[in-house]
ZADO-1210 file (C-alpha; in nm, 4 decimals, padded with zeros to 6 digits):
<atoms>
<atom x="-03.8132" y="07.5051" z="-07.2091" code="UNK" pos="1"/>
<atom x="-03.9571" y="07.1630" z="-07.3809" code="UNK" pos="2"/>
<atom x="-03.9937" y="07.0949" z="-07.7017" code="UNK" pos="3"/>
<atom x="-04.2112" y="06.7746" z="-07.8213" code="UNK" pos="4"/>
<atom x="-04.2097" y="06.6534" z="-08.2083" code="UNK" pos="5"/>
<atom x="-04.3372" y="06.3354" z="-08.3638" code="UNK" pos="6"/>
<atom x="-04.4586" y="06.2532" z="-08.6113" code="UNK" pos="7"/>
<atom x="-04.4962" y="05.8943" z="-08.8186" code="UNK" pos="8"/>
<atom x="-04.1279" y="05.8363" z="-08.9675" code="UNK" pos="9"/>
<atom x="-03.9164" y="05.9474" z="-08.7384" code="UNK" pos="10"/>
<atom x="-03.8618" y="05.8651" z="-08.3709" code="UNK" pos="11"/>
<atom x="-04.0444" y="06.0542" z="-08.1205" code="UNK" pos="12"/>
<atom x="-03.8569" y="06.2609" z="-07.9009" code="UNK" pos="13"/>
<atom x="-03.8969" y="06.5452" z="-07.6499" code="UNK" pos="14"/>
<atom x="-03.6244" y="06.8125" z="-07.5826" code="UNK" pos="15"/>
<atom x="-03.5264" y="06.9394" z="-07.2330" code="UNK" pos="16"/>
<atom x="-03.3010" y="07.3011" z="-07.2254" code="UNK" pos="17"/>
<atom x="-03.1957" y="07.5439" z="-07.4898" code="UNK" pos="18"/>
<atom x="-02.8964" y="07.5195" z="-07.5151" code="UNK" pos="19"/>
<atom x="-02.5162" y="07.3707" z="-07.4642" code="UNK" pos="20"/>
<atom x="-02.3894" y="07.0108" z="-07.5843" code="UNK" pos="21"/>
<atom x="-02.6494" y="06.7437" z="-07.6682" code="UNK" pos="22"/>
<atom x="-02.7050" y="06.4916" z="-07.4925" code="UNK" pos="23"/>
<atom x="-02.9383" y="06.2060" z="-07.6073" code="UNK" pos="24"/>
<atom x="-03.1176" y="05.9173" z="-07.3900" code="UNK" pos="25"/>
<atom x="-03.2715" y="05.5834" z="-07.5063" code="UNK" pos="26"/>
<atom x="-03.4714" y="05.3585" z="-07.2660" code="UNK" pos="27"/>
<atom x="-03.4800" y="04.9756" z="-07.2255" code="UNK" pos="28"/>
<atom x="-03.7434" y="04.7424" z="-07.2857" code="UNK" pos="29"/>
<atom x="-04.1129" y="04.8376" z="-07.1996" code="UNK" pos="30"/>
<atom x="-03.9400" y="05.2218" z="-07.1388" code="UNK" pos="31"/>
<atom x="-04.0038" y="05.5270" z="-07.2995" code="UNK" pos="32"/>
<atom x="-03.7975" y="05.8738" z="-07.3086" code="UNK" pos="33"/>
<atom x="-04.0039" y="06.0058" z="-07.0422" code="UNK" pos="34"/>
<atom x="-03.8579" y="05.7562" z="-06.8311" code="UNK" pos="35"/>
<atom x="-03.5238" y="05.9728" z="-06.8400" code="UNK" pos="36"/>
<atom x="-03.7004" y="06.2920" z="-06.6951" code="UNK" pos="37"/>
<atom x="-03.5410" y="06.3253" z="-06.3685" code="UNK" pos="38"/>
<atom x="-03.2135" y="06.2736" z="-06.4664" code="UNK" pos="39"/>
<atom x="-03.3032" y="06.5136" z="-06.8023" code="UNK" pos="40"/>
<atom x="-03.4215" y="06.7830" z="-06.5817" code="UNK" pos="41"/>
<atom x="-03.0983" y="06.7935" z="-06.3544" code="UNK" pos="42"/>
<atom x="-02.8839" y="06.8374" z="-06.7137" code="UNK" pos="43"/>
<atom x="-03.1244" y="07.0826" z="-06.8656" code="UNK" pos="44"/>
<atom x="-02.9740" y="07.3533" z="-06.7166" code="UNK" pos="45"/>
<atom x="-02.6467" y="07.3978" z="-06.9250" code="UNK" pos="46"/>
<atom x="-02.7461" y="07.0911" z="-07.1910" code="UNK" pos="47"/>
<atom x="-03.0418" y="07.0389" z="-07.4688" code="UNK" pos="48"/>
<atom x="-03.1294" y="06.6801" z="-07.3355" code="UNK" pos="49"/>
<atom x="-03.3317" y="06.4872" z="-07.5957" code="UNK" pos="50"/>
<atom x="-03.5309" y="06.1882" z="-07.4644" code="UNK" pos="51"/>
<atom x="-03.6371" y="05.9311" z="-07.7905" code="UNK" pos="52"/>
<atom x="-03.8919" y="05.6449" z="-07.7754" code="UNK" pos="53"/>
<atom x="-03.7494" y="05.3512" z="-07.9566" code="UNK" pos="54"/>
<atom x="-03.9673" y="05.1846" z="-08.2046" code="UNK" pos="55"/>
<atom x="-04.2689" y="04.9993" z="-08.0435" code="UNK" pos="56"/>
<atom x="-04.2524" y="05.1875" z="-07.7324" code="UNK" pos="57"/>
<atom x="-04.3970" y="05.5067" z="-07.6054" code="UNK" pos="58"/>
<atom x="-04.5022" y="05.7671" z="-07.9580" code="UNK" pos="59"/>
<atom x="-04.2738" y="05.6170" z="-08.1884" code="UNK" pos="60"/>
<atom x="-04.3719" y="05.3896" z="-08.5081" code="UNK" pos="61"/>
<atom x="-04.4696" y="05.0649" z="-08.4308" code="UNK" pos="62"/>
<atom x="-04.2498" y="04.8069" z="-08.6593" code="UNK" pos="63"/>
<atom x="-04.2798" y="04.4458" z="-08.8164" code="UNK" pos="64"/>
<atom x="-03.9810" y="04.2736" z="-08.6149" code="UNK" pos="65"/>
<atom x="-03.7269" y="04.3397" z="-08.3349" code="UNK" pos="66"/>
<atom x="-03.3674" y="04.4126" z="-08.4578" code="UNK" pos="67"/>
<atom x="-03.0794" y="04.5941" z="-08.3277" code="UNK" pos="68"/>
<atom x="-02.9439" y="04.7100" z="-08.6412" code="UNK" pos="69"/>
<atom x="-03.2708" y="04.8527" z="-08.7451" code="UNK" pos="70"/>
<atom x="-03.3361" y="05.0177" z="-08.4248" code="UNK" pos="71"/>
<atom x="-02.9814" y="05.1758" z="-08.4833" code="UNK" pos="72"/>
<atom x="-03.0512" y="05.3069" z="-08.8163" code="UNK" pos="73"/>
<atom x="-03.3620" y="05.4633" z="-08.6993" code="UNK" pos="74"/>
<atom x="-03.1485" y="05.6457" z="-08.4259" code="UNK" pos="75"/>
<atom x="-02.8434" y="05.7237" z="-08.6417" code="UNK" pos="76"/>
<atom x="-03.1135" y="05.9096" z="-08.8521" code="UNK" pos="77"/>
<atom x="-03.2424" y="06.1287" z="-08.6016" code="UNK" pos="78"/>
<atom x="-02.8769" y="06.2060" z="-08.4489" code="UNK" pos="79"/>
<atom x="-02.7617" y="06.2862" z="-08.8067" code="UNK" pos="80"/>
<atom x="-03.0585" y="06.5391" z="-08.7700" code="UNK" pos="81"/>
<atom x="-02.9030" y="06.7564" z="-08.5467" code="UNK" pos="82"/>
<atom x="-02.5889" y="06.8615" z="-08.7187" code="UNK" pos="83"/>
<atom x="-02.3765" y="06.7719" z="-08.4369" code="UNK" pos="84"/>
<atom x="-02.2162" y="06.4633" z="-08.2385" code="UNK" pos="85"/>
<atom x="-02.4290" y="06.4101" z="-07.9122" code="UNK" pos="86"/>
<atom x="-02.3349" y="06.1766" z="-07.6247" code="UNK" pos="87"/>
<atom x="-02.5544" y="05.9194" z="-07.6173" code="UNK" pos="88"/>
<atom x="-02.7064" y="05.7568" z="-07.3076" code="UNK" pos="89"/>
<atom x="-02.8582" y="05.4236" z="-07.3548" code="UNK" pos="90"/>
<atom x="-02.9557" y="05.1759" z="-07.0799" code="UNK" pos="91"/>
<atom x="-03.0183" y="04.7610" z="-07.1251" code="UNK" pos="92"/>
<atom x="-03.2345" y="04.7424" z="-07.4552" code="UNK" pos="93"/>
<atom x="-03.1235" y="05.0897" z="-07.4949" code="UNK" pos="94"/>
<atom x="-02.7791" y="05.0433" z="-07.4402" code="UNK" pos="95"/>
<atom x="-02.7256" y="04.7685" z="-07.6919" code="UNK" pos="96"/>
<atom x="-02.9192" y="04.9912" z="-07.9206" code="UNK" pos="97"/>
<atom x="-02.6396" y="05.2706" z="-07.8649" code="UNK" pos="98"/>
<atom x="-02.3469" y="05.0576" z="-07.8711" code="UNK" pos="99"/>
<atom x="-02.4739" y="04.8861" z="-08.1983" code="UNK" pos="100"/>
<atom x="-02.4559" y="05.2715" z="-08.3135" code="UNK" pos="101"/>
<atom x="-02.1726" y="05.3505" z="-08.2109" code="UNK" pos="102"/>
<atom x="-02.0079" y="05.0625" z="-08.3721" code="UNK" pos="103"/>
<atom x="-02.1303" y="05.1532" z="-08.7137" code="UNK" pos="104"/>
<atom x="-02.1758" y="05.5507" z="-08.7106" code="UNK" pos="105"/>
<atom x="-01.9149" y="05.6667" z="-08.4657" code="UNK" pos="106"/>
<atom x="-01.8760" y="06.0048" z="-08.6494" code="UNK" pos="107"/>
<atom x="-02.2200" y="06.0803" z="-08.4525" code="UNK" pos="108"/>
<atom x="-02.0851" y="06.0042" z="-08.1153" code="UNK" pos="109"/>
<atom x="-01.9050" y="06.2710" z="-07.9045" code="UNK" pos="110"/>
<atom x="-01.9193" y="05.9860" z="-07.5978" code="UNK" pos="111"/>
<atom x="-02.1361" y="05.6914" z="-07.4860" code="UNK" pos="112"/>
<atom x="-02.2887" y="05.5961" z="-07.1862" code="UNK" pos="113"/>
<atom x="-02.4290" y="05.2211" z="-07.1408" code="UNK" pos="114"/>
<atom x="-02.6366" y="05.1376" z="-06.8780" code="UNK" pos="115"/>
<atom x="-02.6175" y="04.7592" z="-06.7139" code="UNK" pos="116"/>
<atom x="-02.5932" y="04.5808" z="-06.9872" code="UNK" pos="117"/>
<atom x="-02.3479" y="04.4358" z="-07.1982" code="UNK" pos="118"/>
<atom x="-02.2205" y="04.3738" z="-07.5727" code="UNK" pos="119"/>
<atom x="-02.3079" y="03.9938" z="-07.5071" code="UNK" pos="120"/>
<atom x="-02.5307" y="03.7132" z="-07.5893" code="UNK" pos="121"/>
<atom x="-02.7852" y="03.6978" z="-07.2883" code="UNK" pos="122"/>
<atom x="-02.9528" y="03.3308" z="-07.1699" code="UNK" pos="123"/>
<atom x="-03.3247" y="03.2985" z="-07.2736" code="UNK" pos="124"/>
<atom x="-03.4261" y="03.3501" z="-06.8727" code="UNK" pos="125"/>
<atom x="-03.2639" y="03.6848" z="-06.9542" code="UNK" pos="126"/>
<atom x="-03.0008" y="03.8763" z="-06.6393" code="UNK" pos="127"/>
<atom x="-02.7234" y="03.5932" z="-06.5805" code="UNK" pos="128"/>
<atom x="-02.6067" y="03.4410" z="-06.1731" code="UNK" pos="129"/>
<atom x="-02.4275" y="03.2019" z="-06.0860" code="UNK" pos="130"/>
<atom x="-02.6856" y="03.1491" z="-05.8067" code="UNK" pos="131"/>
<atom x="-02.9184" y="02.8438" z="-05.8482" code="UNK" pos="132"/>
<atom x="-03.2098" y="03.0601" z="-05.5914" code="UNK" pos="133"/>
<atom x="-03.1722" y="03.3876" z="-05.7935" code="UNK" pos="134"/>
<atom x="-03.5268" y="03.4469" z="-05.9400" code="UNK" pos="135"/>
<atom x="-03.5150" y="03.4185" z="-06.3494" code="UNK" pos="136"/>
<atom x="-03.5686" y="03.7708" z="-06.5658" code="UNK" pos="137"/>
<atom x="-03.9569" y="03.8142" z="-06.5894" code="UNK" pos="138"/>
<atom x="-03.9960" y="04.0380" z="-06.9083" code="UNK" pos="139"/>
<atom x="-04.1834" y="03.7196" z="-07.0768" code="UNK" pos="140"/>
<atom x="-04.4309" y="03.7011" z="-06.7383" code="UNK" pos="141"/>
<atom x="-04.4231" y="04.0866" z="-06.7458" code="UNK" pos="142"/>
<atom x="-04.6044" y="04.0482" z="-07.1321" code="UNK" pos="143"/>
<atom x="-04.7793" y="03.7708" z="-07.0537" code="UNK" pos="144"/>
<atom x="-04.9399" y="03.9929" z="-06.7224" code="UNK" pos="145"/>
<atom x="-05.0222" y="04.3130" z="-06.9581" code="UNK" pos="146"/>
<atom x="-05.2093" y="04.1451" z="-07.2109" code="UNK" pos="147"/>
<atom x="-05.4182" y="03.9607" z="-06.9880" code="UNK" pos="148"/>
<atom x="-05.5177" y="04.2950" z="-06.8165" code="UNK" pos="149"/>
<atom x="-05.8847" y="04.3736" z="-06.9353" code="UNK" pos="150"/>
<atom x="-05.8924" y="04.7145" z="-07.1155" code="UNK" pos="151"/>
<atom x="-06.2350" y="04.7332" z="-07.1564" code="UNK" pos="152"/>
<atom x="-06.3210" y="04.6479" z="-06.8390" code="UNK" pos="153"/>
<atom x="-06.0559" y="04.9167" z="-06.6690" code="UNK" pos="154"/>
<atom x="-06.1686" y="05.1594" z="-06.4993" code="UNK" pos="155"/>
<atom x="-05.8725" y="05.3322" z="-06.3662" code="UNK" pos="156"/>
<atom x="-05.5035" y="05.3285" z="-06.3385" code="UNK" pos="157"/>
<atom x="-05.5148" y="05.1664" z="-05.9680" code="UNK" pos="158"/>
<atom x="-05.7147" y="04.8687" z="-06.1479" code="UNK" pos="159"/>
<atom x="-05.4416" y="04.8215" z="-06.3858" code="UNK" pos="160"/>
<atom x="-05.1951" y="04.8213" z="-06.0908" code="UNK" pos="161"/>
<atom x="-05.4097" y="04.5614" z="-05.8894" code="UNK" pos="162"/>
<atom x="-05.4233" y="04.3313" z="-06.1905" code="UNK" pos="163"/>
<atom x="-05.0497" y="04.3326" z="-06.2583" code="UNK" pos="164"/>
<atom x="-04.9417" y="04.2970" z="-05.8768" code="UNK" pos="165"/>
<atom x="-04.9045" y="03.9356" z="-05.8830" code="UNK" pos="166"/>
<atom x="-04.6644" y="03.9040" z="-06.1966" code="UNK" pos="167"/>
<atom x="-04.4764" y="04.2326" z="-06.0531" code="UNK" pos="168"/>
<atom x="-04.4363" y="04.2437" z="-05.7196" code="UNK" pos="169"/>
<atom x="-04.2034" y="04.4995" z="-05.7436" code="UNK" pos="170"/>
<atom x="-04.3930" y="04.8660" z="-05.6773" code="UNK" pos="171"/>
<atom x="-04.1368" y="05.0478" z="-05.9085" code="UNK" pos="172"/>
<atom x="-04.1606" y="04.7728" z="-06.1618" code="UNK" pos="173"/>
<atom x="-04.5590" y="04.8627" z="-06.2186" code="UNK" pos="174"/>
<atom x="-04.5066" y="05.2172" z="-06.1961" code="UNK" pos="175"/>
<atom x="-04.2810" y="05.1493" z="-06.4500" code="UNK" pos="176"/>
<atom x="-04.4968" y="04.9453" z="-06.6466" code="UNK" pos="177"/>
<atom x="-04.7854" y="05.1480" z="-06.6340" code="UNK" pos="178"/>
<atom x="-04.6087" y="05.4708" z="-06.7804" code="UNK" pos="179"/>
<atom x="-04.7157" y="05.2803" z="-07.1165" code="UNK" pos="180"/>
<atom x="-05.0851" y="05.2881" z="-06.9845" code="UNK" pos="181"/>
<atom x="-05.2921" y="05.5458" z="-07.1804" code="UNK" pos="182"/>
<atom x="-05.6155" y="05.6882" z="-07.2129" code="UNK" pos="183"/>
<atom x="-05.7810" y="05.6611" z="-07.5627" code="UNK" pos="184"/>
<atom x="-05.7555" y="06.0292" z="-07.7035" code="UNK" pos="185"/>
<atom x="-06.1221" y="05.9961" z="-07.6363" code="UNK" pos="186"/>
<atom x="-06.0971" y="05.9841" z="-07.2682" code="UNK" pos="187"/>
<atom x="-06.2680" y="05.6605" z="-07.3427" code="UNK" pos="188"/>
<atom x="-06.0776" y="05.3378" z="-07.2777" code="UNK" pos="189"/>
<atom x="-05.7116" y="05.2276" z="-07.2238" code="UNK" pos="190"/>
<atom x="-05.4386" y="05.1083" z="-07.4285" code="UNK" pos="191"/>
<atom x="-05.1090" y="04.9693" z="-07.4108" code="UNK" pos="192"/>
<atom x="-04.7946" y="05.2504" z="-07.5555" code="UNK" pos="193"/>
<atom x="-04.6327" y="04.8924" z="-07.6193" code="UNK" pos="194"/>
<atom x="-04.6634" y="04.6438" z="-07.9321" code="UNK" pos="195"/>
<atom x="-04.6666" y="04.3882" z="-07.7271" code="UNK" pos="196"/>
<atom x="-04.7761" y="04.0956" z="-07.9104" code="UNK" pos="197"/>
<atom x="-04.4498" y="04.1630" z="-08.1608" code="UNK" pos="198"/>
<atom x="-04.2011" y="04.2182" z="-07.7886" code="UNK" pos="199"/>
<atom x="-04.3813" y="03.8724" z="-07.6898" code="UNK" pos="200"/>
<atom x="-04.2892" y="03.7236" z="-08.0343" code="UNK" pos="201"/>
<atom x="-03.9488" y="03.7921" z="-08.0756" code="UNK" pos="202"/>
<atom x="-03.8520" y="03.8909" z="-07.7000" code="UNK" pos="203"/>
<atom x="-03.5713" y="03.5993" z="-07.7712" code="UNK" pos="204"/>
<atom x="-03.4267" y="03.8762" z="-08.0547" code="UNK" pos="205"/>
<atom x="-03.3407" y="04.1245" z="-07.7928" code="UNK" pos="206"/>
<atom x="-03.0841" y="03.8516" z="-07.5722" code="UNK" pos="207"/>
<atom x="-02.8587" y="03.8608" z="-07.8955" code="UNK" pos="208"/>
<atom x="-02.6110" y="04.1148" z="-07.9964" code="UNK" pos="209"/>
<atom x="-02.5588" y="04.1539" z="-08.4029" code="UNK" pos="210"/>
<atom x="-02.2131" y="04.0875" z="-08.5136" code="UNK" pos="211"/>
<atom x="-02.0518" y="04.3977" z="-08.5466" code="UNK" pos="212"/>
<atom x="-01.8445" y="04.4562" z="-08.8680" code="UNK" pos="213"/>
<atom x="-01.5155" y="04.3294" z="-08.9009" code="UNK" pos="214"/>
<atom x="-01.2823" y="04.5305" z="-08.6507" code="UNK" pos="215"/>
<atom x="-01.5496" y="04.7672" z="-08.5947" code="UNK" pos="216"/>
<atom x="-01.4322" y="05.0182" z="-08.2546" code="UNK" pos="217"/>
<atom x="-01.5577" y="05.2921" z="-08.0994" code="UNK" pos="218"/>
<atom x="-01.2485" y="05.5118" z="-07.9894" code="UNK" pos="219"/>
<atom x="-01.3951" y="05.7710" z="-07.7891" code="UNK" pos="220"/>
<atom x="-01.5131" y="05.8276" z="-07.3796" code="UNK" pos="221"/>
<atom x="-01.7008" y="05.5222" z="-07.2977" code="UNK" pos="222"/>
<atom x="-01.9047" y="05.5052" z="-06.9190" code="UNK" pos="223"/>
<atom x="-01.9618" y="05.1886" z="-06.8440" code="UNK" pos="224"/>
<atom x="-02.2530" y="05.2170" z="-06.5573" code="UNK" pos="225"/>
<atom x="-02.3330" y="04.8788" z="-06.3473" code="UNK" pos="226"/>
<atom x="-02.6032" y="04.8663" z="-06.0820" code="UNK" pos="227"/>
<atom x="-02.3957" y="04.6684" z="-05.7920" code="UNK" pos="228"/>
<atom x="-02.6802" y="04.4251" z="-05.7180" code="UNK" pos="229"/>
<atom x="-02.7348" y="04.3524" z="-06.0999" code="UNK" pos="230"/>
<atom x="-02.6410" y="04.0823" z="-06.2480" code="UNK" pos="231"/>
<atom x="-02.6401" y="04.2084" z="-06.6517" code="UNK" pos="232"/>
<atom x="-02.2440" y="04.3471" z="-06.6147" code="UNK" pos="233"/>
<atom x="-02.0480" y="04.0416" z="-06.4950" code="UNK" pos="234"/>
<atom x="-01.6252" y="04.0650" z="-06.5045" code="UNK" pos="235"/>
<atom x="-01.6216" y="03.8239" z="-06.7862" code="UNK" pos="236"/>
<atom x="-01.7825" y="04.0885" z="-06.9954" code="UNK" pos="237"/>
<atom x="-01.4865" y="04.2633" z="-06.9514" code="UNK" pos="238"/>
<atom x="-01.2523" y="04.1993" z="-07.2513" code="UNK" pos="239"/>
<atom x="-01.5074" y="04.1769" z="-07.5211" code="UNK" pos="240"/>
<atom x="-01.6235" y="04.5152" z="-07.4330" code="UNK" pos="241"/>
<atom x="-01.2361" y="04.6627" z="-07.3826" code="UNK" pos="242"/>
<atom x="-01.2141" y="04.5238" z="-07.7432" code="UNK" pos="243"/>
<atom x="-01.4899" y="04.6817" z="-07.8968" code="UNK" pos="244"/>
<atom x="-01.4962" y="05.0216" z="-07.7052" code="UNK" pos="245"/>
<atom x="-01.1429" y="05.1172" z="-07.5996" code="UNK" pos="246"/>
<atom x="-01.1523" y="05.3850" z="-07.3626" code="UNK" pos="247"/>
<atom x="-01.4110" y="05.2448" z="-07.1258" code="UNK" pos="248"/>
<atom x="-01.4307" y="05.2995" z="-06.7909" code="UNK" pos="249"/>
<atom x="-01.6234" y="05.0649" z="-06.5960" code="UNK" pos="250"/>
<atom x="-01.8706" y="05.2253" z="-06.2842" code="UNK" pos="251"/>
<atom x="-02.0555" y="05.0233" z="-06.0525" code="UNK" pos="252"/>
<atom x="-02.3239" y="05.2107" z="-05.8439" code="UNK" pos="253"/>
<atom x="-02.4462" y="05.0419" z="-05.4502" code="UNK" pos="254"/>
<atom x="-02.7268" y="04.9762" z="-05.3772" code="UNK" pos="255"/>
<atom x="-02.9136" y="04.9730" z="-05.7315" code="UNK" pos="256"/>
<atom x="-03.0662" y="04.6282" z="-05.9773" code="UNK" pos="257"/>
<atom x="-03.0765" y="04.6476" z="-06.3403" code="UNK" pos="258"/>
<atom x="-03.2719" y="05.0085" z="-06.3039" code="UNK" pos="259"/>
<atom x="-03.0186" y="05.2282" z="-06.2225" code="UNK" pos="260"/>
<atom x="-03.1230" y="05.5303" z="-06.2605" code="UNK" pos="261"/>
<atom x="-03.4691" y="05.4886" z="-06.1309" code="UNK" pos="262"/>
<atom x="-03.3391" y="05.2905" z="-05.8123" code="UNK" pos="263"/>
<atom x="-03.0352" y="05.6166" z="-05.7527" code="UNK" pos="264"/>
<atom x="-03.1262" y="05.8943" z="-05.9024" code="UNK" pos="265"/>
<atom x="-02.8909" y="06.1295" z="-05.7774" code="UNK" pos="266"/>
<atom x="-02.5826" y="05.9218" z="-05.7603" code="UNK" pos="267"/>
<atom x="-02.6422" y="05.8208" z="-06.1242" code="UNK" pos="268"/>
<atom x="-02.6961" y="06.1983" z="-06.2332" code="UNK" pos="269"/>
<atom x="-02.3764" y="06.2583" z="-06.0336" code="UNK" pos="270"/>
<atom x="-02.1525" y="05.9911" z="-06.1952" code="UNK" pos="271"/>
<atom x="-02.3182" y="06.1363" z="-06.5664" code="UNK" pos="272"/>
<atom x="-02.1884" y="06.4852" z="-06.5020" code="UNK" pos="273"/>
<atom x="-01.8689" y="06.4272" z="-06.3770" code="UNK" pos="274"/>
<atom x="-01.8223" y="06.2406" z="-06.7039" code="UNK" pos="275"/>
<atom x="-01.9940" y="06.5162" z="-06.8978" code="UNK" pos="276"/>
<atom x="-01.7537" y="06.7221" z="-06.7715" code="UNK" pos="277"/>
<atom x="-01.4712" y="06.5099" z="-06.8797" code="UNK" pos="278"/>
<atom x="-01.6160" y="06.4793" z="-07.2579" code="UNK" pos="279"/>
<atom x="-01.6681" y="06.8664" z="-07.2564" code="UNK" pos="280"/>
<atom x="-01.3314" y="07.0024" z="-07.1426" code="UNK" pos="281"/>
</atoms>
């Protein structure tokens, strides 16, 4: 069974099963909570899996600024909706989102998951190397490339694709990208699921990571998930996130970038139960 709701306050989201423990998912930057559905679907049968679109992005309210803390409030409003603590899933964008959360409303939290990324300031270029070759984060280029794409002129999805392909080289990347592609309710025209002239404005907002307040913690299960050729989770990262979030464990899965989950499906929706199970003893 799904459910859908939206509506212009609150945070869209779409539910997955019908029952057992909650578990919620929020997407990184230029994502939405359909994003999660594999993984969703392979939970759904003993879980109610609820996938939200963070402001900007996907259904949800479009805002006047990126912040952290505001996207957190937003979410700790629609967990306190469900009468219950969940364990949260949140991965880059998403993940600071959750751990800003779980710093400052940890009575909603059963666990958290964080997806590669880290409590840390990021550089402007955006994933961090110590290699001088290793190509800078695109997201600006990725903006830059959907807003130049002609709307009016589209006339189908594959256009879109063609017109992106030399900012993203990267197949998945697109297809990833163009999830936030969508008819006019018309059937008339294209638009963009994104507010991307605010993401372009204050892109350099979502490298930071708030202060949290003084000798904030989050005491319960942390998994720490790191894709092994990503370079967002470095071992330096370490001890600021062992201070903040305690019971961490840290997870690093082969052959996977900054897109975990998308890149090993199955091995990430392995690692996620085996934790589940943990939490849920």
């Amino acid at each position: 069974m799904t459910e859908q709701r939206e509506n212009d306050e609150r945070l869209a989201a779409r539910t997955l099963g019908e029952a057992g423990p909650r578990v919620v998912f929020v997407h990184g930057l230029f994502g939405q909570g359909k994003n999660w559905t594999t993984i969703a679907k392979g939970l759904a049968d003993d879980h109610r899996v609820t996938l939200l679109d963070l402001p900007n992005h996907g259904h949800s309210p479009w805002t006047e600024r990126v912040d952290y803390v505001d996207m957190a409030q937003l979410l700790a409003a629609e967990l306190a909706s469900y009468g219950e603590p969940v364990t949260l899933v949140g991965h880059s964008m998403g993940g600071k989102v959750a751990m800003q959360l779980a710093l400052r409303r940890p009575e909603l939290l059963r666990a958290l998951v964080v997806v590669d990324i880290a409590p840390v300031e990021y550089p402007l270029q955006g994933g961090r190397t110590e290699d001088p070759d290793e190509e800078a984060s695109p997201f600006a280029a990725f903006i830059a490339a959907m807003r130049e794409v002609d709307l009016a002129a589209l006339e189908s999805r594959a256009d879109a694709d063609a017109a992106l392909r030399a900012a993203v080289p990267s197949r998945m990347v697109r297809s990833f990208l163009l999830q936030s592609l969508s008819r006019e309710d018309s059937g008339e025209g294209w638009r963009w699921r994104l507010n991307l002239e605010l993401l372009e404005r204050d892109l350099g907002e979502l490298r930071g990571f708030p202060e949290p307040p003084p000798g904030a913690t989050f005491d319960g299960l942390v998994l720490w998930v790191g894709g092994a050729n990503s370079h967002y989770v470095l071992p330096e990262d370490r001890p600021v996130m062992d201070a903040l979030f305690p019971s961490t464990r840290l997870v690093k899965i082969k052959n996977a970038g900054h897109w975990v989950h998308s890149e090993q499906p199955e091995v990430f929706l392995e690692t996620l139960r085996r934790f589940l199970d943990q939490v849920e003893e």
